[in-house]
N, C-alpha and C positions, 0 to 999 in steps of 0.2 A: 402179451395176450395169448391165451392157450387155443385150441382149438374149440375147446368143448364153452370157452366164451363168447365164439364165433358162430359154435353152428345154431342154428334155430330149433325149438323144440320140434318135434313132430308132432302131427296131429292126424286123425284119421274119423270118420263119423262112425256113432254107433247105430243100432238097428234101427233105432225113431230118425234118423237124420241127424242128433246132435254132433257138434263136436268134442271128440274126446281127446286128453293129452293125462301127458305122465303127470302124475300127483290127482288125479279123478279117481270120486270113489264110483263103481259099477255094481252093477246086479248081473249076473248071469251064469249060467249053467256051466255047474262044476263037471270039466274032464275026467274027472279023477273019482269024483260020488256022482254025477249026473243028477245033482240036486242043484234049486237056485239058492245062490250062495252070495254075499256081498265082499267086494273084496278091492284096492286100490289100483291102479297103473303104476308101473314099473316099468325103465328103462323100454322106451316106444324107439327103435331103431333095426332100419333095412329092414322094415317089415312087416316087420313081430313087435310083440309087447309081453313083459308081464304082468299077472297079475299075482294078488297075494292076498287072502283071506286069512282065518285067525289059525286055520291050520293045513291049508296047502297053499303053495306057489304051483302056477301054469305057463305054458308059454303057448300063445296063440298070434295067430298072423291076423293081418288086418284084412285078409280073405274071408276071415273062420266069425267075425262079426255077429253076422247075421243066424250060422249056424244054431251057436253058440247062446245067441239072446242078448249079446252084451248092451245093456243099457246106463245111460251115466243117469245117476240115483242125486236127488239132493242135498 
């Protein structure tokens, strides 16, 4: 058994309170255009998470949450 069988997803809540985890799609303001932008969870570890829209990737901490707007979208 690998590690990565072993360890448990992360999770972290977004702005409303939900819980969010890798493979949720979110809504929230893009770094990079500072426009709201919809885009998935990526790799949630020691932290941080990605996300990834149709044309940028980000990397934000699970500080930057609330900054950010991040909300998990239906």
């Amino acid at each position: 058994m690998s590690k990565a069988d072993i360890r448990e997803l992360e999770k972290t809540k977004d702005c409303d309170g939900n819980i969010i985890q890798s493979g949720d799609k979110v809504s929230y303001i893009n770094r990079i255009t500072e426009m709201v932008t919809e885009g998935i969870i990526h790799h949630m570890i020691g932290g941080s998470f990605g996300i990834e829209s149709k044309t940028h990737r980000g990397i934000y901490k699970y500080t930057e949450v609330n900054t950010f707007q991040i909300r998990k979208t239906k």
